[in-house]
N, CA, C and O atoms as a printed pandas DataFrame, in Angstrom:
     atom_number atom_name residue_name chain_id  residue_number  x_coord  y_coord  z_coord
0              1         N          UNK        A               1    0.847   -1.186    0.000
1              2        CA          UNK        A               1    0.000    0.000    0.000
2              3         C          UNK        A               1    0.890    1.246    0.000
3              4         O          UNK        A               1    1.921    1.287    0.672
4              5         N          UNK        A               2    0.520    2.149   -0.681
5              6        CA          UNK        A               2    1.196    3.623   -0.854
6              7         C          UNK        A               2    1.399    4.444   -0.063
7              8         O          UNK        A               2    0.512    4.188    0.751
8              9         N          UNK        A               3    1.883    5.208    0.292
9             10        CA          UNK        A               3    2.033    6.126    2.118
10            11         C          UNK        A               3    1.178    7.592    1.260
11            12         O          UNK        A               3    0.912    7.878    0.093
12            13         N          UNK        A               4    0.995    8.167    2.475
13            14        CA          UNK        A               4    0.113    9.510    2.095
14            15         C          UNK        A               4    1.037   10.051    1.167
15            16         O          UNK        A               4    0.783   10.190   -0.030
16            17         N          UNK        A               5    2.334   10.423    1.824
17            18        CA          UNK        A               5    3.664   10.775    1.006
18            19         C          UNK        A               5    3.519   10.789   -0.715
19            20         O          UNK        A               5    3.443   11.713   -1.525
20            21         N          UNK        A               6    3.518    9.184   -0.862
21            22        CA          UNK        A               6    3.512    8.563   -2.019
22            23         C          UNK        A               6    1.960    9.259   -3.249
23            24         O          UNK        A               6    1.915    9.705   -4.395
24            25         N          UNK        A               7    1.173    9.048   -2.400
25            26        CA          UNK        A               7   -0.080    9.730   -2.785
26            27         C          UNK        A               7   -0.280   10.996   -3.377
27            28         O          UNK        A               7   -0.941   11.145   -4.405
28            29         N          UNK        A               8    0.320   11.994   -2.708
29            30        CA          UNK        A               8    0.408   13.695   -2.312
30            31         C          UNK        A               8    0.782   13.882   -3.895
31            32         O          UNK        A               8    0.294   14.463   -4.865
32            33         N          UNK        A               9    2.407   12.717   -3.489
33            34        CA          UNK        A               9    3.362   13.185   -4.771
34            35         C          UNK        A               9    2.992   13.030   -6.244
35            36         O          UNK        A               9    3.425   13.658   -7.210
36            37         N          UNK        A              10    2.088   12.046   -6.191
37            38        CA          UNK        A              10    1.190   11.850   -7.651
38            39         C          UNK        A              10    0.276   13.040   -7.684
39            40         O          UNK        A              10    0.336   13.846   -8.612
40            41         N          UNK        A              11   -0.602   13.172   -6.648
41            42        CA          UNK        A              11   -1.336   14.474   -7.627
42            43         C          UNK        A              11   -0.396   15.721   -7.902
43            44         O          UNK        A              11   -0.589   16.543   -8.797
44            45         N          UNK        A              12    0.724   15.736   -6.931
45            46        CA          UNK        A              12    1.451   16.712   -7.000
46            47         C          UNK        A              12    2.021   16.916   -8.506
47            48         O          UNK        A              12    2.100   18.016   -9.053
48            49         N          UNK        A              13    2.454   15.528   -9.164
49            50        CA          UNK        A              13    2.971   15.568  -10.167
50            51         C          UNK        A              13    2.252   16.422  -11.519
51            52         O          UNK        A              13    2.961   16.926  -12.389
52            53         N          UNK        A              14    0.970   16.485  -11.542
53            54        CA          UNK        A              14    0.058   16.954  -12.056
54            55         C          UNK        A              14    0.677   18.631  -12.484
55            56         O          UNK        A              14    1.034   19.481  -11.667
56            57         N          UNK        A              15    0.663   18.773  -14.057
57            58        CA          UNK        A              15    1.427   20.217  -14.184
58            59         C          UNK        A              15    0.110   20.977  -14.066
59            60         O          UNK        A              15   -0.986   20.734  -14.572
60            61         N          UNK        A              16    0.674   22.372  -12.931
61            62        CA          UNK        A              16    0.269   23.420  -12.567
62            63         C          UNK        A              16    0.246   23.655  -11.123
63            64         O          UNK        A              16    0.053   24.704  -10.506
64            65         N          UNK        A              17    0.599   21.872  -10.500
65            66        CA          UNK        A              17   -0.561   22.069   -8.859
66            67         C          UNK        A              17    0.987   22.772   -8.266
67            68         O          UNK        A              17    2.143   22.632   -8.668
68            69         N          UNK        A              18    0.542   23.366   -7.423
69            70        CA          UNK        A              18    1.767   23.951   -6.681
70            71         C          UNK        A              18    1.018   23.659   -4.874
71            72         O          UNK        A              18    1.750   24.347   -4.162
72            73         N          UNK        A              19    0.200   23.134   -4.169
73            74        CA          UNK        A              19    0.529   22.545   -3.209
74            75         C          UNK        A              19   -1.246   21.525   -3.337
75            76         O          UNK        A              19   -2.393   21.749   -3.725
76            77         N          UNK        A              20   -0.329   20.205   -2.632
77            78        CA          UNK        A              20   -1.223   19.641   -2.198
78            79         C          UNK        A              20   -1.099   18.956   -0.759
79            80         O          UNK        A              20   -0.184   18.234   -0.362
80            81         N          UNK        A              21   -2.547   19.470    0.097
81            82        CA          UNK        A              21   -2.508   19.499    1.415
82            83         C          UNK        A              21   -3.434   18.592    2.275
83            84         O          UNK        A              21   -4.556   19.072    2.440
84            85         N          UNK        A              22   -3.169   17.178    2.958
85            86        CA          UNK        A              22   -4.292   17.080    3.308
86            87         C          UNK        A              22   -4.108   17.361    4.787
87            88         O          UNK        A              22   -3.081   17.316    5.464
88            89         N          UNK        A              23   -5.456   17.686    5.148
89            90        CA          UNK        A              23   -5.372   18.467    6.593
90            91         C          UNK        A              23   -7.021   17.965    7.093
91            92         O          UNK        A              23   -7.999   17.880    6.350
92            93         N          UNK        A              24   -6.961   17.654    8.686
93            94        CA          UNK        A              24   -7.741   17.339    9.738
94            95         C          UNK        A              24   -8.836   18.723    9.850
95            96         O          UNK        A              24   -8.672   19.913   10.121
96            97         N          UNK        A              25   -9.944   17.923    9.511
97            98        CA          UNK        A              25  -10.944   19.231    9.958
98            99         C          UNK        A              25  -10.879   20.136   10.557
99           100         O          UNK        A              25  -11.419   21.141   10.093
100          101         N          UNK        A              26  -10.283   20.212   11.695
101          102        CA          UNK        A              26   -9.692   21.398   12.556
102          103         C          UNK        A              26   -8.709   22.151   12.024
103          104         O          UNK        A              26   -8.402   23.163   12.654
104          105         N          UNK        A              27   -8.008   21.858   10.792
105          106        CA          UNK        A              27   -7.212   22.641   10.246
106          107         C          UNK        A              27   -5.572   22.123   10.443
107          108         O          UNK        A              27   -4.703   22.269    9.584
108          109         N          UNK        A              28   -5.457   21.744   11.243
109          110        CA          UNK        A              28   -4.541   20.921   11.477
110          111         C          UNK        A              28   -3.633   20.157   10.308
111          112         O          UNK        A              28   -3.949   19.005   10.012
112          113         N          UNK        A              29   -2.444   20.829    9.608
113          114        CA          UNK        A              29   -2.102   19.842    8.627
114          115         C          UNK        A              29   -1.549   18.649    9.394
115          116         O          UNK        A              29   -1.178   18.420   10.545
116          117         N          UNK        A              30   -1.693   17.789    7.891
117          118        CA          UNK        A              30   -1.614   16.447    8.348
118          119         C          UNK        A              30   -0.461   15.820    7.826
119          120         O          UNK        A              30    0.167   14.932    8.402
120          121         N          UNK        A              31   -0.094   16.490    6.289
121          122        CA          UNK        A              31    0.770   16.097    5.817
122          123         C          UNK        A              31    0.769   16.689    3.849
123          124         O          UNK        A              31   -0.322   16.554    3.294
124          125         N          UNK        A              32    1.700   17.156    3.156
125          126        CA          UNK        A              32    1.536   18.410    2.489
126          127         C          UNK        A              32    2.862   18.012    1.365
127          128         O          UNK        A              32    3.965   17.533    1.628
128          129         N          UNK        A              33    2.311   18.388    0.125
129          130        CA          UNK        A              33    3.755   18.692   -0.802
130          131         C          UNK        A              33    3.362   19.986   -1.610
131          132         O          UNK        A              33    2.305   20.225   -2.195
132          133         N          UNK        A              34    4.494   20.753   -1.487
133          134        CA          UNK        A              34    3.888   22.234   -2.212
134          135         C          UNK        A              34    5.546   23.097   -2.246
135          136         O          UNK        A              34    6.535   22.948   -1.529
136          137         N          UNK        A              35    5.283   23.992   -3.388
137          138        CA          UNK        A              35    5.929   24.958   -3.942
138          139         C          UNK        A              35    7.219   25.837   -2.813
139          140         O          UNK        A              35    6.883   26.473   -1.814
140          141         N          UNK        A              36    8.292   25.711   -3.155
141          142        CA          UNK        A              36    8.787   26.194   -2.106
142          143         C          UNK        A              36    8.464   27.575   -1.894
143          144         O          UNK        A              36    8.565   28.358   -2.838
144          145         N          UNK        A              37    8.017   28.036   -0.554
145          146        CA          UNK        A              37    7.805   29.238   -0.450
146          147         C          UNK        A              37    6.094   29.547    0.147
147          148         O          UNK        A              37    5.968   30.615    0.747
148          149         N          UNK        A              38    5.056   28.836    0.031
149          150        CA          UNK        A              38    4.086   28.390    0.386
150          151         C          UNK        A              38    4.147   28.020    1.569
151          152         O          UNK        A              38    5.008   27.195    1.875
152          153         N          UNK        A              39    3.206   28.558    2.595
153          154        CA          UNK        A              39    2.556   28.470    4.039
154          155         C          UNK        A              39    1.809   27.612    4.112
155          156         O          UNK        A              39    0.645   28.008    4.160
156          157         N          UNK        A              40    1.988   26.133    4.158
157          158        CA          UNK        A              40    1.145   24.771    4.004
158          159         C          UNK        A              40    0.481   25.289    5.371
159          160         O          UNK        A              40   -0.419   26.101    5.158
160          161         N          UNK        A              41    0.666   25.069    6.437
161          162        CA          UNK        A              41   -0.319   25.608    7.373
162          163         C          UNK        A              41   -1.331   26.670    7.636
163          164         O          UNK        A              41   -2.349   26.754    8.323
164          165         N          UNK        A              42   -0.721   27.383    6.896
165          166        CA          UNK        A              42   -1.930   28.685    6.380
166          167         C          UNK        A              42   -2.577   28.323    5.604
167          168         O          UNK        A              42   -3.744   28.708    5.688
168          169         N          UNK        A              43   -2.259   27.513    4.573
169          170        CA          UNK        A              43   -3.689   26.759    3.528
170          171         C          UNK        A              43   -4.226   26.066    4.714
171          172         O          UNK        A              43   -5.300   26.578    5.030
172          173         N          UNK        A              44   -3.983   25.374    5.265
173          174        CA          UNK        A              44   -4.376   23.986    6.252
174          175         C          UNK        A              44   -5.930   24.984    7.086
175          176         O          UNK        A              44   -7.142   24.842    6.927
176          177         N          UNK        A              45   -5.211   25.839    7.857
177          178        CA          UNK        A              45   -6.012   26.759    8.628
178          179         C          UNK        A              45   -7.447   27.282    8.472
179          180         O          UNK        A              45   -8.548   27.156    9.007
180          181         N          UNK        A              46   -6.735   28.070    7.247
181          182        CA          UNK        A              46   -7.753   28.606    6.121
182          183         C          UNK        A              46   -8.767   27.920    5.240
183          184         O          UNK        A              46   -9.683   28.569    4.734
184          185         N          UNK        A              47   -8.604   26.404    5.010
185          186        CA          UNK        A              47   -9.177   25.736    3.943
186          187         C          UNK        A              47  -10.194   25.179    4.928
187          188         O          UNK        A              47  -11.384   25.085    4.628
188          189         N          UNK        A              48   -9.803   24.884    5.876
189          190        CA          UNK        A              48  -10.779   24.154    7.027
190          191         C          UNK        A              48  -12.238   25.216    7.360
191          192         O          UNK        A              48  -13.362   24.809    7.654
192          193         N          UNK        A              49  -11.796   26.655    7.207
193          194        CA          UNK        A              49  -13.182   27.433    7.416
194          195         C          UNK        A              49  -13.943   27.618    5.914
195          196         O          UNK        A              49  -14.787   28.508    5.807
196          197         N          UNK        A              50  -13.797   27.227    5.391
197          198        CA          UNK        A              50  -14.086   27.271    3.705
198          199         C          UNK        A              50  -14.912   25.718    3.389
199          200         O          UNK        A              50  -15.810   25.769    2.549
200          201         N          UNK        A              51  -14.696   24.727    3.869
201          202        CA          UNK        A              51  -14.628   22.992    3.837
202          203         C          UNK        A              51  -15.850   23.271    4.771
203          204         O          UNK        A              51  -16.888   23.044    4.149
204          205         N          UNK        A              52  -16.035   23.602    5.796
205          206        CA          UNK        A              52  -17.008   23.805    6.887
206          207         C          UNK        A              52  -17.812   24.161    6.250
207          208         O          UNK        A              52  -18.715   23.373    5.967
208          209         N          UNK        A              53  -17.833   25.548    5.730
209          210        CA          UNK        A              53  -18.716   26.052    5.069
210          211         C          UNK        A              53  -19.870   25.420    3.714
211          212         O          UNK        A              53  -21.080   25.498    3.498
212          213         N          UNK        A              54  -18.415   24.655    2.882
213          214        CA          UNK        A              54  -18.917   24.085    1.840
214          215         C          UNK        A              54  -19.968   22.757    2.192
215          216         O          UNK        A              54  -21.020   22.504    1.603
216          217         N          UNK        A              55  -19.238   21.850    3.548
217          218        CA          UNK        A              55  -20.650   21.298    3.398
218          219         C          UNK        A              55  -21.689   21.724    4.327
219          220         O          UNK        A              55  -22.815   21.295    4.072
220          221         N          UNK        A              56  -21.559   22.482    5.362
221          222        CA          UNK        A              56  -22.966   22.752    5.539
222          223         C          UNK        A              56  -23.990   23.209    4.350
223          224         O          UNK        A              56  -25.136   22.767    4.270
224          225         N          UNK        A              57  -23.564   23.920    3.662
225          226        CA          UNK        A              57  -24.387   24.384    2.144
226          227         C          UNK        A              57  -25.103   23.190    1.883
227          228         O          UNK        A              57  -26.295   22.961    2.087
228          229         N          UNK        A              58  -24.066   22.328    1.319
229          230        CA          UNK        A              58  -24.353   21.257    0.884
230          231         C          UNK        A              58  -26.042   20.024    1.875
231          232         O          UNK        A              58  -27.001   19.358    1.483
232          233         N          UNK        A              59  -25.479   20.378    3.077
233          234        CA          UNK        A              59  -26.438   19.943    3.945
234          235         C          UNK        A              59  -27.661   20.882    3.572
235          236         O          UNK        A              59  -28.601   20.633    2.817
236          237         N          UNK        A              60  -27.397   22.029    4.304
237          238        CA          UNK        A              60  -28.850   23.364    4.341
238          239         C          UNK        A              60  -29.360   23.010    2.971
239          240         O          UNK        A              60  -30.519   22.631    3.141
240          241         N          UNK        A              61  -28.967   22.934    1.344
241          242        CA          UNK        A              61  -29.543   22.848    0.754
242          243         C          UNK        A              61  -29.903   21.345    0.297
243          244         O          UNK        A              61  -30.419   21.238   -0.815
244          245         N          UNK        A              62  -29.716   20.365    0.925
245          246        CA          UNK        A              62  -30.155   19.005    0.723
246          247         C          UNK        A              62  -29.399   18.403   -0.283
247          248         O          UNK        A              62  -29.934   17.375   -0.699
248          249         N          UNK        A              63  -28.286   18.701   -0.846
249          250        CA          UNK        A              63  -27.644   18.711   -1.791
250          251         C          UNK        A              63  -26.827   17.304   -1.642
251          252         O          UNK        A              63  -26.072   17.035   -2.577
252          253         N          UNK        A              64  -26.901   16.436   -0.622
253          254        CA          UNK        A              64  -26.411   15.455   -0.212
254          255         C          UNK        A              64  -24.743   15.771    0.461
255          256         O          UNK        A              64  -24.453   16.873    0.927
256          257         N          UNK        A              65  -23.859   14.728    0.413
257          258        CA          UNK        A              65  -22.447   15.358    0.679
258          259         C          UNK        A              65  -21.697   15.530   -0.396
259          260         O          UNK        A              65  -22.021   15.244   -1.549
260          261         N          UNK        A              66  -20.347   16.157    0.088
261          262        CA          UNK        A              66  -19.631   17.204   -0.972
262          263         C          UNK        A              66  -18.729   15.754   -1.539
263          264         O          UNK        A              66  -18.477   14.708   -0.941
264          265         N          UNK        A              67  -18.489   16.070   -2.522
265          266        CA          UNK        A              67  -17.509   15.463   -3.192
266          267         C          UNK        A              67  -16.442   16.275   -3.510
267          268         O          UNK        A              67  -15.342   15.786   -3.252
268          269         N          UNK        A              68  -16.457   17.681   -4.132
269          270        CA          UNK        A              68  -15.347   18.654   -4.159
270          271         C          UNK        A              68  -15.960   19.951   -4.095
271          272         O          UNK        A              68  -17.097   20.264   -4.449
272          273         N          UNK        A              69  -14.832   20.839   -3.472
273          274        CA          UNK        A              69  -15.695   22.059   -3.782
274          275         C          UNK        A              69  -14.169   23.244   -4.217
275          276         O          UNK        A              69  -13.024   23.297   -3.769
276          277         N          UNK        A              70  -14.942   24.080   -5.325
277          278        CA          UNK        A              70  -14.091   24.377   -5.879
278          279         C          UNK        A              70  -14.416   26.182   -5.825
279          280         O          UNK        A              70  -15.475   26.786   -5.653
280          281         N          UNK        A              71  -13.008   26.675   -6.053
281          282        CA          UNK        A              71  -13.330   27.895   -5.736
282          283         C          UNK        A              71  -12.143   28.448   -6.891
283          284         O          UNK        A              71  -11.043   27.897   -6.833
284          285         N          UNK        A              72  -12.353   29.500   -7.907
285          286        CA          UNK        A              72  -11.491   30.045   -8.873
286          287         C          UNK        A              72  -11.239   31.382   -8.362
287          288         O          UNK        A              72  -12.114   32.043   -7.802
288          289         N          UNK        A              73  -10.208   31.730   -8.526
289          290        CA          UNK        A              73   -9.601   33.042   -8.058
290          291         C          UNK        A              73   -8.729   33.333   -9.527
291          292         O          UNK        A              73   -8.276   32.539  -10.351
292          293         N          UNK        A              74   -8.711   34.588   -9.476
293          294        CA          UNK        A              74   -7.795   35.173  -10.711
294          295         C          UNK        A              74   -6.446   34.342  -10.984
295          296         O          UNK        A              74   -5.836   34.912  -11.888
296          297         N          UNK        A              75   -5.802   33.276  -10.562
297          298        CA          UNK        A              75   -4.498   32.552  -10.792
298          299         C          UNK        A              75   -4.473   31.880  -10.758
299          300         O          UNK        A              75   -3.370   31.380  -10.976
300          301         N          UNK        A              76   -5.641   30.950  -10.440
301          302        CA          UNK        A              76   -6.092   29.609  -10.365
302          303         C          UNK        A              76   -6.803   29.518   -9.371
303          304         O          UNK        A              76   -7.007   30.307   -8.448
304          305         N          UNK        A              77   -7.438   27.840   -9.731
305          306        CA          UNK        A              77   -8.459   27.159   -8.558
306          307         C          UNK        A              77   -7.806   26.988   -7.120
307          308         O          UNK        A              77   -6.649   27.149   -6.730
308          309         N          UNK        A              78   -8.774   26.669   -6.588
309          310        CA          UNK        A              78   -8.344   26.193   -5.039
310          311         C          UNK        A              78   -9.410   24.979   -5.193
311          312         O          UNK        A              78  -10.457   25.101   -5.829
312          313         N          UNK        A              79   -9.016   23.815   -4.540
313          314        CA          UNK        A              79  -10.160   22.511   -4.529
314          315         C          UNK        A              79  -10.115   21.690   -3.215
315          316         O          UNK        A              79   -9.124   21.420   -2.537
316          317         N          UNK        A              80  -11.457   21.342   -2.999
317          318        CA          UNK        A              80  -11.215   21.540   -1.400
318          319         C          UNK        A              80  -12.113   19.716   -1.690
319          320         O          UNK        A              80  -13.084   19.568   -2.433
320          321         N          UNK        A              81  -11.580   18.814   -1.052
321          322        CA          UNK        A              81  -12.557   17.602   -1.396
322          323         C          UNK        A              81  -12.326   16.095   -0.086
323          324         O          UNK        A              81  -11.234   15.626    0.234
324          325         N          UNK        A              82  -13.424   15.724    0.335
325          326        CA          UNK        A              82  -13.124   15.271    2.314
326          327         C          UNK        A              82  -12.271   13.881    1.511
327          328         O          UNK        A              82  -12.039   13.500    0.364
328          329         N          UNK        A              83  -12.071   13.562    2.546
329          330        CA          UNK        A              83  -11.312   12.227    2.354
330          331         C          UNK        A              83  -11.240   11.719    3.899
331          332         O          UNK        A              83  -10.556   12.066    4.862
332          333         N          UNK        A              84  -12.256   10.741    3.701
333          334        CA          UNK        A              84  -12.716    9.909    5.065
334          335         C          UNK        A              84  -13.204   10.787    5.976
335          336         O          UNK        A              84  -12.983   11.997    5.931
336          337         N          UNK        A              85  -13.599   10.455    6.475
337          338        CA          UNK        A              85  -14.504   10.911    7.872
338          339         C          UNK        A              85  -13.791   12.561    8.756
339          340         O          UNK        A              85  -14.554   13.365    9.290
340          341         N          UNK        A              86  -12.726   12.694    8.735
341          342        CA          UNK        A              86  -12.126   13.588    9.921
342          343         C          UNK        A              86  -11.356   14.155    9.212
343          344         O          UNK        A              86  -10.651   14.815    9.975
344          345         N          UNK        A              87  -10.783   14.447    7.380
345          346        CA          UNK        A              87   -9.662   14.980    6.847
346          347         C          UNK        A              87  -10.164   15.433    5.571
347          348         O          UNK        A              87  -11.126   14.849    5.072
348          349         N          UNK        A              88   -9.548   16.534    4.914
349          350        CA          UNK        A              88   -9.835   16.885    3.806
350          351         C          UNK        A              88   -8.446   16.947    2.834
351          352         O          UNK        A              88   -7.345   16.926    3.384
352          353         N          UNK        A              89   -8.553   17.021    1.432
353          354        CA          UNK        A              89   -7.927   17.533    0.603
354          355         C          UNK        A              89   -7.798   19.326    0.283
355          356         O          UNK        A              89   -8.741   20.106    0.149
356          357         N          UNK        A              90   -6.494   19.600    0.226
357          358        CA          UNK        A              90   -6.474   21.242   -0.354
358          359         C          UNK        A              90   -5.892   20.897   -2.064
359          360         O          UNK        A              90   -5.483   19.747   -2.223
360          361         N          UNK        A              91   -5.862   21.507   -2.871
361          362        CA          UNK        A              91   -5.265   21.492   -4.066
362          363         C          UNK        A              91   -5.038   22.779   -4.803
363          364         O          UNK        A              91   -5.922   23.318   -5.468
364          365         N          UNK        A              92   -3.863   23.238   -4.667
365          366        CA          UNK        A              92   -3.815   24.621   -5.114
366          367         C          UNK        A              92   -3.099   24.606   -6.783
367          368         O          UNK        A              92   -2.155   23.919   -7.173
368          369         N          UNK        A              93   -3.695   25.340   -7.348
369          370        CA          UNK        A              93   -3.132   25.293   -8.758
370          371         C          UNK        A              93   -3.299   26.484   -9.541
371          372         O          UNK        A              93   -3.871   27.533   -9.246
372          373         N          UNK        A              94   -2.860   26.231  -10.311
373          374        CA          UNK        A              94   -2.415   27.633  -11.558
374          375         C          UNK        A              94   -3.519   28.116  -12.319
375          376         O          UNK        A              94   -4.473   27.345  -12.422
376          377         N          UNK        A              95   -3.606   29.443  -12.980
377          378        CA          UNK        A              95   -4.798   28.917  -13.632
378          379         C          UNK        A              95   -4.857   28.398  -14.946
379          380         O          UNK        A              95   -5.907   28.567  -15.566
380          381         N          UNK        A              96   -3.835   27.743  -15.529
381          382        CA          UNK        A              96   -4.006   27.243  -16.385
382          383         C          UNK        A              96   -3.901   25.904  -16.708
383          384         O          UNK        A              96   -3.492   25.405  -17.757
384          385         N          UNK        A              97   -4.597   24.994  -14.999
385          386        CA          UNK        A              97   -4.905   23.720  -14.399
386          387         C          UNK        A              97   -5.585   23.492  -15.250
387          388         O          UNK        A              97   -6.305   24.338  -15.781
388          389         N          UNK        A              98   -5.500   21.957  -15.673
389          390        CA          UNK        A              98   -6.328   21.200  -16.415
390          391         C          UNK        A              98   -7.338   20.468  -15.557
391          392         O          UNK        A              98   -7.309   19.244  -15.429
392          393         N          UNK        A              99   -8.252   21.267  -14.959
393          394        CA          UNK        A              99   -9.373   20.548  -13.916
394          395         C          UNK        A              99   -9.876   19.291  -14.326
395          396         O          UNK        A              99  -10.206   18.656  -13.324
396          397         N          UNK        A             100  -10.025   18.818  -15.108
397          398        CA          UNK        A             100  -10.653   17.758  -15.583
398          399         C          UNK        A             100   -9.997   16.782  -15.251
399          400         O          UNK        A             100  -10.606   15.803  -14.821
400          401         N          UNK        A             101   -8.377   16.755  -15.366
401          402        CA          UNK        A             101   -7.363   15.884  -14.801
402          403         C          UNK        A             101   -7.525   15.728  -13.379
403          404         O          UNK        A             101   -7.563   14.681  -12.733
404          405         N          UNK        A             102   -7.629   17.127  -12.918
405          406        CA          UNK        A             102   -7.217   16.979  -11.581
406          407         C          UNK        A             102   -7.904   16.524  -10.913
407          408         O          UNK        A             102   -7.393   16.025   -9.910
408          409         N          UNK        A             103   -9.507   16.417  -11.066
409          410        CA          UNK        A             103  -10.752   15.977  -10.501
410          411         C          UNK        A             103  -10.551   14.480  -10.814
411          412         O          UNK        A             103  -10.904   13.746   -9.892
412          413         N          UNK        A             104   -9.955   13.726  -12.153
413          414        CA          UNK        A             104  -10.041   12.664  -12.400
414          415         C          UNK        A             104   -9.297   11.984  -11.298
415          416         O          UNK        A             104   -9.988   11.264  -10.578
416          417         N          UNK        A             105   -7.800   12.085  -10.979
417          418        CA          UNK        A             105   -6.711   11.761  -10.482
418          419         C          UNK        A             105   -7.102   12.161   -8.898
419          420         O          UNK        A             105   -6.543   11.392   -8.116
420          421         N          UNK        A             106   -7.843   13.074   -8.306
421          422        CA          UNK        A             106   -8.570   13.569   -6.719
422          423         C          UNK        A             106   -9.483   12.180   -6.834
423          424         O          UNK        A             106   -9.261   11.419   -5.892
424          425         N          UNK        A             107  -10.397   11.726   -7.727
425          426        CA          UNK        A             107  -11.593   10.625   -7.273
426          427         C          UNK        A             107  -10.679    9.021   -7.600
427          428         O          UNK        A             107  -11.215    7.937   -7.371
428          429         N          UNK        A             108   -9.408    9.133   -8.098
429          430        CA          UNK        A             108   -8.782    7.911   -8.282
430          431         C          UNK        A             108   -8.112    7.658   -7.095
431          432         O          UNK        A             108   -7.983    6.466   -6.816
432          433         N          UNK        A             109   -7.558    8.644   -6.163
433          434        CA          UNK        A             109   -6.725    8.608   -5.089
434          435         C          UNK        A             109   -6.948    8.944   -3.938
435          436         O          UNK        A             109   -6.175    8.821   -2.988
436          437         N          UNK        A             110   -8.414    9.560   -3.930
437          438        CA          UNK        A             110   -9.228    9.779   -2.624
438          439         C          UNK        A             110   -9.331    8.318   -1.596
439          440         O          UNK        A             110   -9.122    8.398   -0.386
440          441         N          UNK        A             111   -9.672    7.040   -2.261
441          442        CA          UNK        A             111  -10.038    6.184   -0.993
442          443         C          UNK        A             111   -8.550    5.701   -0.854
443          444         O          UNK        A             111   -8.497    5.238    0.286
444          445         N          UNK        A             112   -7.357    5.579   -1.421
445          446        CA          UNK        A             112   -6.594    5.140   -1.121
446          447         C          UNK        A             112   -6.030    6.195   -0.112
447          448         O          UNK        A             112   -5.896    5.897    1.075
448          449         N          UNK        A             113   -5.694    7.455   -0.606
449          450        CA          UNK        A             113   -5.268    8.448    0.503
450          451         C          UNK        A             113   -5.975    8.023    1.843
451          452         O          UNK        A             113   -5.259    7.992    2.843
452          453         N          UNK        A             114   -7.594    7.621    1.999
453          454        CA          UNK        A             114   -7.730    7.735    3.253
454          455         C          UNK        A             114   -7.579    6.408    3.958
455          456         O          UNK        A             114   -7.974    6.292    5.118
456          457         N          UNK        A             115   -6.941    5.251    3.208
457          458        CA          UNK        A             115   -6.660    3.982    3.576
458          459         C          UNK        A             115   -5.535    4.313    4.312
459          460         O          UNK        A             115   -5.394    3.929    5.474
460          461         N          UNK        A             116   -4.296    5.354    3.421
461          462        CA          UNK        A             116   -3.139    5.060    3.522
462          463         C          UNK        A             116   -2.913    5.883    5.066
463          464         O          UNK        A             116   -2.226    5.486    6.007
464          465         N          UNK        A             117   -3.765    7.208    4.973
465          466        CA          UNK        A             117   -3.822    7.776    6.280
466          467         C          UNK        A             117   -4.123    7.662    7.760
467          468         O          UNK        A             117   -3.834    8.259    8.797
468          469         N          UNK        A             118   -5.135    6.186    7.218
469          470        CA          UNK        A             118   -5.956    5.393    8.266
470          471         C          UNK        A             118   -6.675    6.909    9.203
471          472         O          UNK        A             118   -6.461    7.373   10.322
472          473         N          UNK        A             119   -7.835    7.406    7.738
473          474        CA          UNK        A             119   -8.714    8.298    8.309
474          475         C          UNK        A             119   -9.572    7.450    8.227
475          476         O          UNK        A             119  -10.713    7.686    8.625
């Protein structure tokens, strides 16, 4: 079986992503590969009040649970998507991310990430 490590570094490989973070609901990183120069704990922090947000929505509007939630800013996406019970995914990227990849390669490596994390 693959270590989170091992995991991270594949979506990481993905051209554009410049950090990928997964972090404990509380914000708490958990474990992170990203761009030198990047505040993995400040994504960690920050993504957790955003993730909160996204699924209560998701609840209030009956919408069932989140699978990803995505947010575009002038330089790229931010993608926010749970992985097991108590942890989420961050995914920061450029904007000239090929989302379609990245969503493919997030739903290929989501249950293993949370095997490998034992979330």
């Amino acid at each position: 079986m693959a270590t989170t490590r091992e995991i991270l570094g594949e979506l990481a490989k993905l051209p554009s992503i410049t950090a990928v973070c997964l972090v404990a609901r509380d914000g708490f990183l958990l474990d992170s590969i990203a761009r030198s120069g990047i505040d993995k704990e400040m994504i960690g922090a920050i993504a957790s009040s955003g993730f909160g947000s996204s699924e209560s929505m998701g609840r209030q509007l009956d919408k069932g649970l989140m699978q990803i939630s995505m947010i575009e800013f002038e330089q790229g996406p931010v993608m926010l998507s749970p992985i097991g019970e108590d942890a989420f995914l961050v995914i920061v990227a450029d904007k000239d991310a090929n989302l379609g990849m990245i969503r493919l390669k997030l739903k290929k490596h989501s249950g293993e990430l949370a095997l490998a994390a034992a979330i």
